[in-house]
Structures are given as C-alpha cells and as structure tokens.
C-alpha positions in Angstrom: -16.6 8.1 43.5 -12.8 6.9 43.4 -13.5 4.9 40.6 -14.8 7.6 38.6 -12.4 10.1 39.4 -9.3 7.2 38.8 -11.4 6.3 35.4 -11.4 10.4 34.4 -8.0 10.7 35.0 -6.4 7.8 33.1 -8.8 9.2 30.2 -7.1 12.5 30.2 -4.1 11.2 30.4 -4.6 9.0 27.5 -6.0 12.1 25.5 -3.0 13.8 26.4 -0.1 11.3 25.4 -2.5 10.8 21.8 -1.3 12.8 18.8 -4.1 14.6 17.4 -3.2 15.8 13.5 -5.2 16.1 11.1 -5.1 13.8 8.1 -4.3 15.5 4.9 -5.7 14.1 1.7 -2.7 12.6 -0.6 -5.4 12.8 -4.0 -5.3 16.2 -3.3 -2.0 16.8 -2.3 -0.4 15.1 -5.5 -3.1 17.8 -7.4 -1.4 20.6 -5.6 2.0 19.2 -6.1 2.5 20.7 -9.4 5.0 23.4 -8.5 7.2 21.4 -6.2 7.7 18.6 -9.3 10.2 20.9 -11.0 12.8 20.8 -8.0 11.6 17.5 -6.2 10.4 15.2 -8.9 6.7 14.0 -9.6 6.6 11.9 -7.0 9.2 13.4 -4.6 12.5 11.6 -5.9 14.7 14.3 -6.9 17.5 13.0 -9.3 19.4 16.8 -8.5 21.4 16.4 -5.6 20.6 20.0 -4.5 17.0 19.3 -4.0 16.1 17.2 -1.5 13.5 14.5 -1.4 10.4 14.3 0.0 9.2 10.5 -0.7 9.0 8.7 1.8 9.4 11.1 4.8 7.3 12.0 7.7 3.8 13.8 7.2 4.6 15.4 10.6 8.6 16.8 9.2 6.9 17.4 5.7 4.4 20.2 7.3 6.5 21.7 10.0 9.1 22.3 7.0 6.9 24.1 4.8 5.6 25.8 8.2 9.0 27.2 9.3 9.8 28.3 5.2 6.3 30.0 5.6 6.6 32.2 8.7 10.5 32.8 8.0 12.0 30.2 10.5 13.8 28.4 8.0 15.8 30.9 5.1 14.7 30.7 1.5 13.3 32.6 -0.9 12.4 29.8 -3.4 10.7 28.0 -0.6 9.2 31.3 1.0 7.9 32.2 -2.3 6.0 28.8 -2.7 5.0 28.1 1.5 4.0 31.6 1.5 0.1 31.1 0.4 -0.6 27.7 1.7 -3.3 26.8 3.9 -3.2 24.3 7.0 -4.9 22.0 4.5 -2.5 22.7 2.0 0.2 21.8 4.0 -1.4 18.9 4.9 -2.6 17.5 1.9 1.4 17.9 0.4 2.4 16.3 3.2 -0.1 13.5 3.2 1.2 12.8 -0.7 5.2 13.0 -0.4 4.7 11.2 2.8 2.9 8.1 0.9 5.2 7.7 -2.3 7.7 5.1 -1.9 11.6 6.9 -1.7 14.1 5.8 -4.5 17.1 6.5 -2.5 19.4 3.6 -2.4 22.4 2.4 -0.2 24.9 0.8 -2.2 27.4 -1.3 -0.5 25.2 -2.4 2.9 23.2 -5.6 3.3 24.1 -8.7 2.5 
C-alpha cells in the first residue's frame, strides 16, 4: 500500500512540474500570418527598427503577447485591433510559426 501511494504521488508530482501547452500548427500559422507581414516581415525579421521581431522567439512569449494586447494588458491599438479576434488556436498557430523561423538579427563586433 506504501508503494502505491509513494508511486501516485511522485506521478502527480511529475504531472505537475510538466508544461502542458498545446502545440500550435506553424503551416497554419504562416497562412494566418498575412497581416502581421507588413510591420514584422514575412517571416518575422523586421528591417524597421520600430517593429519588433518575432523570428526566433519563444512560442510561450509569442502567445502571452498577443494575449495581453487582446484583453488590454499591454497598450496598443494597432495590436488591439489585430489580437482582438483571435482564437486560442490562432494564437497558437502564429506562435508556432514566428517561433520556428530562424532570427536575422546579428551582433556585430562579438565572437572571435
């Protein structure tokens, strides 16, 4: 009985201290893409300093973002206007594609 109730514990814990997020799709993601290109660039390499880009970063960062422009958290109304009717899956799937695309940025002057 110890055995069992040590061996039901440790799975919980486990469960617990496991990320559970769903996987968006980046195929779809890169379809519903299309309005961010303007600011961010096709594949999330803005060349305009004032946008920021999204290759490369975390699919986690990417969704909470577009989250927090959604509900108001972060201020502004270009974002607002384009979070405002996305779906979980929406959300996800953008993320899953900016996430995956290789970021351009480079350091110039570091490394050997």
């Amino acid at each position: 009985m110890t055995r069992l109730v040590l061996l039901l514990v440790t799975s919980i814990v486990t469960l617990m201290s496991t990320p559970i997020m769903a996987a968006g799709d980046p195929v779809a993601g890169q379809e519903k893409s299309a309005p961010c290109q303007a600011c961010h660039g096709p594949d999330g390499n803005s060349t305009d300093p004032q946008f920021p880009r999204l290759a490369g970063q975390y699919a986690d960062y990417l969704v909470l973002t577009l989250e927090q422009y959604q509900t108001g958290v972060r201020k502004n109304p270009i974002m607002a206007g384009f979070a405002a009717n996305l779906t979980d899956q929406d959300r996800q799937d953008l993320a899953a594609f900016f996430a995956g695309q290789a970021n351009s940025l480079h350091v110039i002057g570091y490394g050997p």
